[in-house]
C-alpha atoms as one frame of an Amber mdcrd trajectory, in Angstrom:
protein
 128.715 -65.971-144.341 127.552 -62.720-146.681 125.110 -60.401-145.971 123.317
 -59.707-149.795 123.102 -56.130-151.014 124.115 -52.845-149.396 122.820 -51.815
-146.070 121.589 -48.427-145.314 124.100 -46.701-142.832 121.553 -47.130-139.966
 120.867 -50.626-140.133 124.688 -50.865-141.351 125.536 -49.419-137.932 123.223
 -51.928-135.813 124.209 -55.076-137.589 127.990 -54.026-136.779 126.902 -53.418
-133.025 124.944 -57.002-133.498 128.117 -58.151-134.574 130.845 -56.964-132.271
 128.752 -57.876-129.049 129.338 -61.332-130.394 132.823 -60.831-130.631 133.390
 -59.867-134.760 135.811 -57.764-135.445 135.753 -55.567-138.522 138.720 -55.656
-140.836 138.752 -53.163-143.213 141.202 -55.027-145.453 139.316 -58.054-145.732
 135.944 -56.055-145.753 134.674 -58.410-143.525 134.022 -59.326-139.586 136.148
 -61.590-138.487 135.765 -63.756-135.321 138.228 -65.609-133.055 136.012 -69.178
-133.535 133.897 -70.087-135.932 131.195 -67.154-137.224 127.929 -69.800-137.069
 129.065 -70.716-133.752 129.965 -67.156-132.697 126.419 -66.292-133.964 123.932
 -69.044-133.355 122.612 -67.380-129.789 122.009 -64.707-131.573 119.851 -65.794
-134.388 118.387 -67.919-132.339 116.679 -65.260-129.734 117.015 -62.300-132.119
 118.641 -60.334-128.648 122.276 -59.197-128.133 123.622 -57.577-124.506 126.228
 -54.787-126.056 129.959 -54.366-124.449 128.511 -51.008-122.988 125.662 -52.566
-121.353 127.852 -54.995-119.906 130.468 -52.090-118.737 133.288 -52.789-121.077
 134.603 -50.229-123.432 137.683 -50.947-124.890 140.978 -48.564-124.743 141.315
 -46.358-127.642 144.638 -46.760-129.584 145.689 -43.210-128.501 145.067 -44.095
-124.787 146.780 -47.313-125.245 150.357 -45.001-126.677 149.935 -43.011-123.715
 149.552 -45.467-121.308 152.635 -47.320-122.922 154.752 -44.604-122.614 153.957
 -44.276-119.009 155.025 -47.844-118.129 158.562 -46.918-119.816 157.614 -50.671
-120.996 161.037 -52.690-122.231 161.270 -55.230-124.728 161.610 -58.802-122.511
 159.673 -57.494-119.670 157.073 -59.931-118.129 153.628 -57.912-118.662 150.070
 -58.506-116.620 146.444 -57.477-118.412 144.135 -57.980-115.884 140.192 -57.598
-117.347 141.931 -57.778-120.472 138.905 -57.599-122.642 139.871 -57.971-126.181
 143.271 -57.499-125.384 143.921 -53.990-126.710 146.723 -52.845-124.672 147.927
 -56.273-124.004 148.689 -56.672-127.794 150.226 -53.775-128.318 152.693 -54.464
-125.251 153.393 -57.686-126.923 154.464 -55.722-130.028 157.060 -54.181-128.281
 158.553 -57.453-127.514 156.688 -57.763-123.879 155.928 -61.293-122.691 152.251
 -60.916-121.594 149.845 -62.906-119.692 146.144 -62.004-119.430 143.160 -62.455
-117.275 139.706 -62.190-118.283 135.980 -62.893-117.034 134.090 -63.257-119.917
 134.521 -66.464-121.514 134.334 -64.964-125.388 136.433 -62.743-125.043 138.920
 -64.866-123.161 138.527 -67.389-126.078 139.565 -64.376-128.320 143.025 -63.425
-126.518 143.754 -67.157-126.588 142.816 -67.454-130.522 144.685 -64.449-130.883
 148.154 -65.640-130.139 150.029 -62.277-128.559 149.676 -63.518-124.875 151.835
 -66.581-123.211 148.697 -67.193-121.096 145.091 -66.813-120.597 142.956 -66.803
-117.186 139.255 -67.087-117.810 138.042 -65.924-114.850 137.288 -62.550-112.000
 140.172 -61.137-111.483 139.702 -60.190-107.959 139.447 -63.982-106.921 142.830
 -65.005-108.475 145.522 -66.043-106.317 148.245 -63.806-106.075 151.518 -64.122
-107.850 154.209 -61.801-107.504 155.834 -62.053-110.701 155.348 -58.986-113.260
 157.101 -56.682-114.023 154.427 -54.320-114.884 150.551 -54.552-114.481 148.835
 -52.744-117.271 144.964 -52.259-117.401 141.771 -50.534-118.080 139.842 -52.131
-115.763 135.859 -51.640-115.026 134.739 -48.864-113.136 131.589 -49.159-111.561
 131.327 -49.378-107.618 134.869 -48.061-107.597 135.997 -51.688-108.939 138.844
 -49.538-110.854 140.527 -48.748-107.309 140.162 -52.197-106.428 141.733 -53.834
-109.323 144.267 -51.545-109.092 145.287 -52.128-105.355 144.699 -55.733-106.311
 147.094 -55.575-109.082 150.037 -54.088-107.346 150.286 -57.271-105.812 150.938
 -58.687-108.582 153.937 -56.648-109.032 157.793 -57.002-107.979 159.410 -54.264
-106.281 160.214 -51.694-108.281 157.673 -52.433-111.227 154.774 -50.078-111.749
 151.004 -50.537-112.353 149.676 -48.109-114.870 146.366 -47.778-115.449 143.150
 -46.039-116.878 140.857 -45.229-113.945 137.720 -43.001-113.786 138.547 -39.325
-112.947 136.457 -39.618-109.567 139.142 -40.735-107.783 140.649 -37.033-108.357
 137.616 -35.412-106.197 135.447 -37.875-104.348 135.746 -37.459-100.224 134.672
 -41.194 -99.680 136.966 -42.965 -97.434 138.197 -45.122-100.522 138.961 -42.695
-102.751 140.777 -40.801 -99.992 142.631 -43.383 -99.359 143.686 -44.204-102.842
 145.039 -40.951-103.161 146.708 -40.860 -99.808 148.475 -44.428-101.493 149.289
 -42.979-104.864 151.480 -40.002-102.608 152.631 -42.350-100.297 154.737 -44.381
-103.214 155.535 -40.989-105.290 152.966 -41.952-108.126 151.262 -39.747-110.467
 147.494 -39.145-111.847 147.330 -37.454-115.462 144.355 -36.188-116.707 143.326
 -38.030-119.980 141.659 -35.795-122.604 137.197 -35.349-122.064 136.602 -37.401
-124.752 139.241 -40.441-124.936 136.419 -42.983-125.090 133.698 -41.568-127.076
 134.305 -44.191-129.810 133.810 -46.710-127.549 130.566 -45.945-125.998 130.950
 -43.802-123.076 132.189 -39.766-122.533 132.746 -40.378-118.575 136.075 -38.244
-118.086 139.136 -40.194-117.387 142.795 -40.226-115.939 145.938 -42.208-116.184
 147.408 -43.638-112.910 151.065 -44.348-112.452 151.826 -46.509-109.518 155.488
 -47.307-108.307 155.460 -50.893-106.593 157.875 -50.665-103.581 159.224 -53.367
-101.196 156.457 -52.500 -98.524 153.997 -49.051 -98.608 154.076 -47.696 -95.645
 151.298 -48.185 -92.886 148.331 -45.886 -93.161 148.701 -43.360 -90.827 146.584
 -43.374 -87.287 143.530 -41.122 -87.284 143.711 -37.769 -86.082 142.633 -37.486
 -81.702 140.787 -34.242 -81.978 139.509 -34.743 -78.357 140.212 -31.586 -76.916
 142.743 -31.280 -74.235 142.076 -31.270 -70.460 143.036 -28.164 -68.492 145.881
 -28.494 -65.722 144.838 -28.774 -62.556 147.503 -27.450 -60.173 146.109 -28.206
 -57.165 147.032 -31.716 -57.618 150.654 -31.186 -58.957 153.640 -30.994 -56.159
 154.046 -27.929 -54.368 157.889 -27.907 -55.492 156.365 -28.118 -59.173 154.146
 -25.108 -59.120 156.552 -22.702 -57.345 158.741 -22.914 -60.667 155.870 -21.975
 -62.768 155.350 -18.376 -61.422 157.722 -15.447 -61.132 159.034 -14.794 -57.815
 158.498 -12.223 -55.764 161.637 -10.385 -54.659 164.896 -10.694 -56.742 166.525
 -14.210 -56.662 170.007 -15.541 -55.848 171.593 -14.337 -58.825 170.194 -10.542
 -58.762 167.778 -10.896 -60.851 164.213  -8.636 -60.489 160.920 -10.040 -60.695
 159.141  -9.359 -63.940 157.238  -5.956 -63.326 154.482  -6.661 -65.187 153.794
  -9.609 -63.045 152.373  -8.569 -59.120
């Protein structure tokens, strides 16, 4: 399928947005879009309403090939190492793990793009479906993601995802930078996690994601999966004491709580400041 003639860079730029919410795929090689299925197919809803929902307004923006190296070299990811991409979207860090000789399986809502990983070939398996309903599996070696963000879903993918991991594996991911600063009980307790198993949070630069639709600031999240985290700790009694009452304590008790009188047995004088 051709479009005739050259487009003017504005309605260039909207058929291209047209076109990726669909699922294309420019290749600059080729000069075309490509698509995982058939183009008509991939297209038909859209000619037929004349209306396209964009990955943005949906809440998925894909990882940026510099926040994919990054995140890769924080997994210390090893050739032969059993990889999970939960809300893999498109698959961009999950290929690029599978590059480096990772076997990778993926997980993903939205049934285009699931179709996509699977036409793309790089992962041993595909899950359509919400991650946070999958039965757990404690079989990776590492769990990388970028996963969506809004109503902290990012923290709970996360926590969700170190399930999902053997002891000693890590889950690295991109998260929103809120976690660094919001005083909600979740986020407090995310961080409080991340000490608890020696992890890290790395500030990502301002602007990682502008190409792909947003400029909300982000970090990088290294999480060590241990044989059991520790229980959260009890909250704080600040109830404040109770003063003593004496008068209902043995006599034999409160006679060794004052200084005595006169010297005692040994020789010793009273304290003189004490009458």
């Amino acid at each position: 399928m051709t479009i005739q003639g050259q487009l003017e860079r504005k309605l260039y730029e909207r058929v291209n947005l047209a076109l990726s919410a669909v699922g294309g795929v420019w290749n600059r090689h080729k000069g075309a879009h490509l698509f995982p299925v058939d183009a008509a197919e991939a297209i038909a809803g859209l000619l037929a309403t004349g209306e396209v929902t964009t990955d943005a307004e949906r809440g998925f923006f894909p990882t940026p090939p510099l926040v994919v190296d990054q995140l890769l070299a924080t997994s210390e990811l090893a050739a032969g190492m059993v990889v999970l991409e939960p809300s893999a979207g498109r698959g961009a860090i999950a290929e690029r793990a599978a590059d480096l000789g990772a076997v990778v399986d993926c997980i993903e809502i939205d049934p285009d793009r699931a179709e996509y990983l699977r036409a793309s070939g790089y992962s041993r398996s595909v899950t359509t479906g919400d991650f946070l309903q999958q039965p757990v599996t404690r079989s990776y070696e590492r769990a990388l993601l970028n996963p969506p963000f809004a109503n902290q879903q990012d923290i709970r993918h996360v926590i969700r995802a170190e399930r999902f991991v053997k002891p000693g594996g890590l889950v690295v991911a991109v998260m929103s930078a809120g976690i660094t600063f919001r005083n909600d009980k979740v986020s407090t307790d995310f961080r409080a996690r991340i000490r608890e198993a020696r992890g890290t949070i790395d500030e990502l630069p301002e602007e990682a994601f502008k190409h792909s639709g947003t400029s909300m600031r982000t970090v990088l999240v290294r999480l060590p999966v241990r044989d059991q985290l520790p229980p959260p700790r009890p909250p704080r009694n600040w109830a404040r004491a109770r003063p003593e009452h004496f008068s209902t304590r043995p006599a034999a008790m409160q006679t060794g709580l004052f200084a005595p009188d006169d010297t005692d047995s040994c020789g010793t004088p009273p304290f003189e400041s004490l009458e």
